[in-house]
C-alpha angles and dihedrals in degrees: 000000000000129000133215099229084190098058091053102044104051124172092263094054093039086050089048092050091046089059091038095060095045094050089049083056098050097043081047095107089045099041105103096061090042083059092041102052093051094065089040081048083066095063091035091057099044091052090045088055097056091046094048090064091070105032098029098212118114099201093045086049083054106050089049097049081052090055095045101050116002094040092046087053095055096047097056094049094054083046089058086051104051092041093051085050091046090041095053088042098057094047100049086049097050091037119028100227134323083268086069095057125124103269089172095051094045091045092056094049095052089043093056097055098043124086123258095260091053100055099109088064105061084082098056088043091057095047091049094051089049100048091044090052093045092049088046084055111054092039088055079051099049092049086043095060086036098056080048095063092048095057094115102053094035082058093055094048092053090050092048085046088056110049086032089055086044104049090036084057094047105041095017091113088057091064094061078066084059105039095046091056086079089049126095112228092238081066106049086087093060095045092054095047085050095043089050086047094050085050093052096051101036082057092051097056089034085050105019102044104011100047098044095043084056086047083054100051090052091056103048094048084056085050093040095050093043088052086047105236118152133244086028094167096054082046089046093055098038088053087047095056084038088059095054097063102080122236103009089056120161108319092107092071088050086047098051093044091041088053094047087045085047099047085044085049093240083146088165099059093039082071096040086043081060100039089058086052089059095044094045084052096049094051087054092055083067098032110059106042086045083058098037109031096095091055130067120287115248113213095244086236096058079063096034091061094040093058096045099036103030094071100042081056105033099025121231084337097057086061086079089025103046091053090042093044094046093049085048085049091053092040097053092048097038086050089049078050089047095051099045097051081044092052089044091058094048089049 
């Protein structure tokens, strides 16, 4: 069946797309946090609402719901900044470098704990864990300067997150009137069914992955701090993002700090380090599908690929976006799914 191309593109939506295409190339170098504030703007929306039944005042629901949920985010992130710079810092200045490190002494450890048969390649191993430290450091340091000199421009995009988060989570309603004038009516139905979808996806990563990954790290900062490690809130909150990659999980935090209590010969606390791993991994066994049970289930490698993908493609920020794109993605298609088997069954 043939369609007219010109009934359906008239001068006023030609002129519309037109705009629409321009504004989305102006707003490109913003874009990311325009997007992403309009996912944090969802949380945001459905805390304001509880609190406006007590206090009755949209923009001071709003602001509260900013502070509980946009403002906490930030901070930890420029936490993590300023702990990584102290902690670097601290390192180069007491040792020197990775280089300086202690090869003998390496060397002996590994070659104490390997069979017999296995002896020649304490050597190699060493090399290989210095030369991998040395490379992760220096790459920590290069994004680092890097993030220093963008200070400015990083400023001006969390300002515009903010007051973009804060006034999406405000008038957001209003832009549905916008967006269904382009909808023909026939097709309302299915809109609805895909933006309820979207909502009920975007809350089971938010609740099912965010949030226990924030129980988690509350947890292991409490571990970390009883089995006297230092910096156990930077530990705490890097356990915490780790929790929320599936599969790999956190067990690269217990690793690295198994392996420095190894190379110290702290031997005791290399087995506790791992027996908070496996509790931490049993709680969230229970955490997260208590949390997440009443919202729709997210295939593990949809998040898997967001959070690996998103920030090779969309830099720091597509660590939230890559994992939020890829589960609208699945709702729209599993909705358009939904809607032709429903549609089978009707025929």
């Amino acid at each position: 069946m043939s369609i007219n191309i010109q009934d359906k593109l008239s001068i006023p939506i030609l002129i519309i797309i037109f705009f629409i295409i321009v504004s989305i190339f102006i707003l490109t170098p913003i874009l990311n946090m325009v997007v992403l504030s309009i996912i944090l703007a969802l949380p945001v929306k459905h805390l304001a609402k509880k609190i406006e039944r007590k206090v009755n005042s949209p923009t001071f629901s709003n602001i509260v719901g900013m502070f509980l949920i946009v403002i906490p985010v930030l901070l930890v992130l420029f936490f993590l900044l300023y702990q990584t710079v102290d902690i670097i810092s601290s390192f180069l200045i007491n040792t020197g470098g990775i280089s300086s490190f202690n090869l003998n002494s390496l060397n002996n450890i590994i070659f104490s704990h390997l069979p017999s048969q296995y002896n020649g390649l304490s050597q190699t191993i060493s090399n290989i864990i210095l030369n991998s430290s040395n490379t992760l450091l220096k790459g920590v340091l290069n994004y680092i300067v890097s993030f220093l000199k963008n200070i400015p421009d990083i400023s001006v995009q969390i300002l515009i997150l903010i007051f973009s988060t804060f006034y999406f989570a405000r008038d957001g309603d209003r832009c549905w009137d916008y967006i269904f004038v382009f909808i023909p009516e026939d097709k309302h139905g299915f809109f609805d069914h895909m933006f309820n979808q979207i909502k009920e996806v975007l809350k089971s990563i938010f609740y099912g992955h965010f949030l226990t990954s924030v129980i988690i790290g509350i947890i292991a900062f409490i571990g970390y701090g009883l089995l006297g490690y230092p910096y156990p809130i930077f530990l705490g909150i890097l356990t915490g993002l780790f929790q929320l990659i599936p599969v790999i999980g956190p067990w690269p935090i217990y690793w690295t700090l198994a392996i420095c209590d190894l190379y110290n010969g702290n031997y005791p606390r290399v087995v506790l380090v791992f027996m908070v791993g496996a509790v931490l991994s049993l709680s969230d066994m229970y955490i997260r599908p208590a949390i997440a049970g009443k919202y729709a289930e997210i295939h593990p490698l949809i998040l898997l690929l967001g959070f690996v993908a998103g920030p090779l493609v969309l830099g720091i920020v597509g660590f939230i976006l890559g994992p939020l794109i890829l589960g609208v993605a699945f709702a729209v298609i599993k909705t358009y799914k939904e809607e032709k088997e429903s549609n089978l069954i009707t025929d």
